[in-house]
N, C-alpha and C positions, 0 to 999 in steps of 0.2 A: 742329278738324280741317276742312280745305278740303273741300266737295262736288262732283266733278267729274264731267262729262253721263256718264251710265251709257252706255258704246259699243252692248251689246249691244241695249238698249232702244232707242235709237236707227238701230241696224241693223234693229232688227224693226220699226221706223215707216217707216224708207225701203222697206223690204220693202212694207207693206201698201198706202202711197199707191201704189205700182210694178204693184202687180195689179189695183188699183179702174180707175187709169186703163187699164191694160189691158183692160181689163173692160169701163170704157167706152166706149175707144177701139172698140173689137171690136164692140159694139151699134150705133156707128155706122157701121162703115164695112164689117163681114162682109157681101157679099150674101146666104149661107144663113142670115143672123140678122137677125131683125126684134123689136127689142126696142121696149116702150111707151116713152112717155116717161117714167114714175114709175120705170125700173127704170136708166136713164140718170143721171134727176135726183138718185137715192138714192147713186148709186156717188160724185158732186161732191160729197152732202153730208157721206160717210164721209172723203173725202179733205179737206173743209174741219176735221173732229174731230180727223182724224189731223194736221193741220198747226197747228193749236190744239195739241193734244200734244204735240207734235213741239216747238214752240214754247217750252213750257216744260220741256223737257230742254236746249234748245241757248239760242237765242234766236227771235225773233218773225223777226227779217231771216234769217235763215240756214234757219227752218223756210219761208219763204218761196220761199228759193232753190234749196231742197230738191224741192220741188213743181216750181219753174220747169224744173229740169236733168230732173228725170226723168218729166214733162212731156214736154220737147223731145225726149227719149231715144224715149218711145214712139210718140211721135205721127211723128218723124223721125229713125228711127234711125240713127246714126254706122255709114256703112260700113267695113266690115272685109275687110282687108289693101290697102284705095286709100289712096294717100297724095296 
């Protein structure tokens, strides 16, 4: 029987690197939030586990580019209704 990436597990990893970096992003750049650095440096380290995860559900290159797009999502989000 062939193993194929569990979608849901996979949904739930892009989910969780999508809030750490939120998370982080937010500690750095919210003026009403001033976060230490240990609490910045922990949210990168969760997102490196989750892309190590991630990695062995899909592949290394794709858990890679999973990080990169939603990443680029947060930090520069795609406007919506400009074309």
């Amino acid at each position: 029987m062939e193993q194929q990436p569990q979608g849901s597990e996979v949904a739930r990893m892009r989910e969780r690197i999508e809030l750490e970096l939120r998370s982080a992003q937010s500690a750095l750049s919210d003026p009403a939030i001033t976060a230490p650095h240990r609490f910045i440096e922990q949210r990168y380290r969760n997102i490196g586990r989750l892309q190590k995860y991630l990695g062995k559900l899909t592949s290394e290159e794709e858990a890679l580019r999973t990080v990169i797009d939603i990443s680029n999502d947060v930090i520069d989000p795609p406007a919506q209704g400009k074309e």
